[in-house]
N, C-alpha and C positions, 0 to 999 in steps of 0.2 A: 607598270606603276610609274605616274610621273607625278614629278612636284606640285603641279596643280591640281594633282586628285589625291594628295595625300589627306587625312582625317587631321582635325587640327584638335592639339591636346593642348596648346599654350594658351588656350582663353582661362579671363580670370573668372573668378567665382564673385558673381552678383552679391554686393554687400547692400543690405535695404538699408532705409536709413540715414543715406550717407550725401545726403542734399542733393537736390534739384536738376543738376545736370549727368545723374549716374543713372537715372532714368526710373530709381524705385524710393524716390526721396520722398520725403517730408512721411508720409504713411506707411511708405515702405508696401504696399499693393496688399491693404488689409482694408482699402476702404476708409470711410469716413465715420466715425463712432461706433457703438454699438459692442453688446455681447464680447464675438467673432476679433475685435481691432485690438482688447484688451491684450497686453501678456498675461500667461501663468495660466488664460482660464481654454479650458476643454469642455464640448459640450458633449459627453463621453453616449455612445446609444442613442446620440439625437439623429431620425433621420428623417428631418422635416416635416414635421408634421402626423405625418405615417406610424402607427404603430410598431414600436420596437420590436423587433425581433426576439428578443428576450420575454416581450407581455403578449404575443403572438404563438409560440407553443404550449404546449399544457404541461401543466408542473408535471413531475414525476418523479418518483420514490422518494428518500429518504438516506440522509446521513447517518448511520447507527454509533448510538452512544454504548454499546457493548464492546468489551476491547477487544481485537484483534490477535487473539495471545496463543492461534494454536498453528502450528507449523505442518504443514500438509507436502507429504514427498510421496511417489511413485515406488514401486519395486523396479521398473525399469531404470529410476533415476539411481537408486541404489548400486544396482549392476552395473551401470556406466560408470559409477563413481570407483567401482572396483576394480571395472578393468583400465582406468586410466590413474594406476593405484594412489588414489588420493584415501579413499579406506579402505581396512581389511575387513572382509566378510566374516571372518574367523574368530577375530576380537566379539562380544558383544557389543550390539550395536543399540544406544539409544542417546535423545535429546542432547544431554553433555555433549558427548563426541560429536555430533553431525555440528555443535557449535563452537567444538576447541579447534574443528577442522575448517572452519569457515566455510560450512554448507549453508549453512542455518544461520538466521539473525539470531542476538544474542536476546533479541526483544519477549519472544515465543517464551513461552513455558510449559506448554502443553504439544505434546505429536500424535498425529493422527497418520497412519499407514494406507494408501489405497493402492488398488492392486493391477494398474497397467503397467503389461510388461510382462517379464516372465523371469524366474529367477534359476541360475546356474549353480551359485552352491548352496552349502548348509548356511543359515542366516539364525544368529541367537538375538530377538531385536524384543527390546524394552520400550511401549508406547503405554498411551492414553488410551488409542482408539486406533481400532483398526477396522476396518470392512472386508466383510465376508469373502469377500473374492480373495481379497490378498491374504487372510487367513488361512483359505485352501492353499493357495500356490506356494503359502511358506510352508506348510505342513507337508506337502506335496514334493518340496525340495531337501524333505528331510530336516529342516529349521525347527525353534523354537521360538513360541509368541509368549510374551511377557505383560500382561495388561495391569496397568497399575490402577487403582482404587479412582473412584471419582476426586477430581479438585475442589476443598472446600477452602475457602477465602476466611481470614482470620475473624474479620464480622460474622462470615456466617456463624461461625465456632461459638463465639458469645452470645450470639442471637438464640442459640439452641439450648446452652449450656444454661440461659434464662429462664427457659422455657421448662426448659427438665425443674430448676428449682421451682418454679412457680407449681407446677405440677406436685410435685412432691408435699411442698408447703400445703396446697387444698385437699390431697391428699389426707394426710394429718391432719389437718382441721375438722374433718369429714368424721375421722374416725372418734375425735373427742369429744 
């Protein structure tokens, strides 16, 4: 290593702008008018002429306006969660607890069970839904499955509750 092949870090940083004799004056190396010379503007996806990239592939799928409200865990994830004792197997295990444990977002309000993995102890667990697999393996571990009722949403409740009267009301009319 000597002094004249050292890399040089003391050059300054190119100000554009900055008159005539700095070498990127008066336009600052943007050219003479046009689009491209303005500030603030960006020609975002323009690439000459050429069809974008973005009007170039074929649409596909879809954003769903359905909510995302149901919480999907493993038995395997269970049992790791047990042996690195963040929960006890022991305790009954449902929704609540997997989200006062910060397993679970607190978003979900619905659990669903599926069954990769294999389970070690007795497991007492309170879902929504479970799949057949993992319903064996907890029965199979000596467990107990708790399947609660379908989720009706409080619209639906009125929507029904409408219905029954209306029902009821033609009903009686029918009969007078």
């Amino acid at each position: 290593m000597k002094l004249n092949n050292l890399v040089k870090t003391n050059t300054n940083k190119i100000r554009p702008g900055r008159g005539i004799g700095s070498g990127k004056g008066k336009t600052g190396g943007r050219g003479i008018k046009g689009q491209k010379s303005r500030s603030g503007v960006a020609i975002k996806a323009f690439e000459g002429g050429q069809t974008p990239l973005y009007r170039r592939l074929p649409k596909r799928g879809f954003k769903s306006f359905a909510p995302d409200n149901t919480a999907i865990i493993n038995l395997s994830h269970l049992q790791k969660f047990h042996d690195n004792k963040k929960i006890d197997l022991n305790t009954p295990v449902d929704l609540k607890l997997l989200q006062e444990k910060r397993i679970l977002n607190k978003k979900y309000i619905k659990l669903k069970i599926l069954g990769d993995g294999d389970l070690k102890n007795k497991v007492n667990i309170t879902a929504n839904y479970v799949s057949k697999q993992a319903q064996t393996k907890i029965e199979k571990a000596g467990g107990t499955l708790n399947i609660l009722k379908k989720f009706v949403f409080k619209q639906g409740l009125s929507s029904v509750a409408k219905k029954l009267t209306e029902n009821s009301n033609t009903s009686k009319k029918l009969k007078s």
